[in-house]
C-alpha positions as CSV (number, residue, x, y, z in Angstrom):
1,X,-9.6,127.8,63.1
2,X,-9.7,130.7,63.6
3,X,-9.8,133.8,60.5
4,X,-6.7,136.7,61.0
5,X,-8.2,140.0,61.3
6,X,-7.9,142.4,57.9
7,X,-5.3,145.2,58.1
8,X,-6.3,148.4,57.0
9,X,-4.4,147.6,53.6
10,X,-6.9,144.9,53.3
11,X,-4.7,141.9,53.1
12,X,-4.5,139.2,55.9
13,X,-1.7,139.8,58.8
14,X,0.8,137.7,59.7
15,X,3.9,137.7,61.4
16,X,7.1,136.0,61.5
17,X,10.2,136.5,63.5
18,X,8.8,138.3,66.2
19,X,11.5,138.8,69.2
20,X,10.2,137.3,72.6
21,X,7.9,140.2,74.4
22,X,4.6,141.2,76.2
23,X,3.3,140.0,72.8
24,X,-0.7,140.2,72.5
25,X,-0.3,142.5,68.9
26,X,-3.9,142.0,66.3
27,X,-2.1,139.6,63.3
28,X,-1.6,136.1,63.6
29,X,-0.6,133.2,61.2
30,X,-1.1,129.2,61.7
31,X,1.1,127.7,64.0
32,X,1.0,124.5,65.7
33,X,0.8,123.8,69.5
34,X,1.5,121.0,71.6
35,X,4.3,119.5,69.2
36,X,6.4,118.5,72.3
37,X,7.3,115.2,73.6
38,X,4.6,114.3,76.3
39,X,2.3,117.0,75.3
40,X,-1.4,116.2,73.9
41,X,-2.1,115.6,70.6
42,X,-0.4,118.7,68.1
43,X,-2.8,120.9,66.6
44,X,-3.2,124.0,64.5
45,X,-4.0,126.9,66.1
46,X,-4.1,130.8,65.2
47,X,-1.1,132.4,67.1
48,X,3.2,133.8,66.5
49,X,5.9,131.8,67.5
50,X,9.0,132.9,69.3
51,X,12.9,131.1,70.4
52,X,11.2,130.6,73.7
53,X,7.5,129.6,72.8
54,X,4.2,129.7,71.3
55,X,1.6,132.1,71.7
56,X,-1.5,131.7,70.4
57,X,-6.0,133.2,69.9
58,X,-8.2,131.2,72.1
59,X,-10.9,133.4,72.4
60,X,-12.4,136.4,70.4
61,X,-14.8,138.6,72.0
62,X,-16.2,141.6,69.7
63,X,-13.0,143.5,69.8
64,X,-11.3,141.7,72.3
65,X,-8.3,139.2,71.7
66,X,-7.6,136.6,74.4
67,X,-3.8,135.4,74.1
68,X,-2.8,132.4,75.8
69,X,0.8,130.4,76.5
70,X,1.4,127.6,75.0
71,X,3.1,125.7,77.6
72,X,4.8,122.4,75.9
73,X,7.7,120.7,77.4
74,X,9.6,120.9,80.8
75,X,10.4,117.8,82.9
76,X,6.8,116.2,82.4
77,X,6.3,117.1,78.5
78,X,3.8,119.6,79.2
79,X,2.4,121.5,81.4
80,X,-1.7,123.5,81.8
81,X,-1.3,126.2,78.9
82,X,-1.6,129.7,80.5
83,X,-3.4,133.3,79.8
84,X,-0.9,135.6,78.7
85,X,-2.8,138.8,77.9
86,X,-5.8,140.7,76.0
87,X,-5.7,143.5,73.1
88,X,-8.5,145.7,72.0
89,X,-8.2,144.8,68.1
């Protein structure tokens, strides 16, 4: 699992009813992913959740934050998750 970054207050960020948008901002908080019918196995992951989905951390680079969509549910349960955007953190 992945540790959020400190804010400059020095306290852990997190985020919580965050309106659906080009979303790749520096806090996160636990959420789970691939919770719907069909999908793999549910499992925790570092990310923000919205009415319309999950975005989560897959990879940090230095700096660099890799956001990814997490792509549960539709007609077959689930579908490949995809890349959704990077921020310089």
């Amino acid at each position: 699992m992945l540790k959020p970054p400190r804010s400059r207050s020095g306290t852990a960020g997190t985020t919580e009813g965050a309106t659906a948008q080009a979303d790749t901002r520096c806090t996160w908080s636990t959420i789970t992913i691939n919770s719907g019918k069909g999908a793999e196995a549910p499992s925790a992951a570092s990310g923000h959740k919205h009415d319309t989905g999950n975005h989560y951390v897959r990879y940090i680079a230095g700096d660099l934050v890799d956001w990814w969509a997490d792509n549960n549910g539709g007609s077959d349960g689930d579908t490949w998750d995809s890349y959704y955007g990077t921020r310089k953190c």
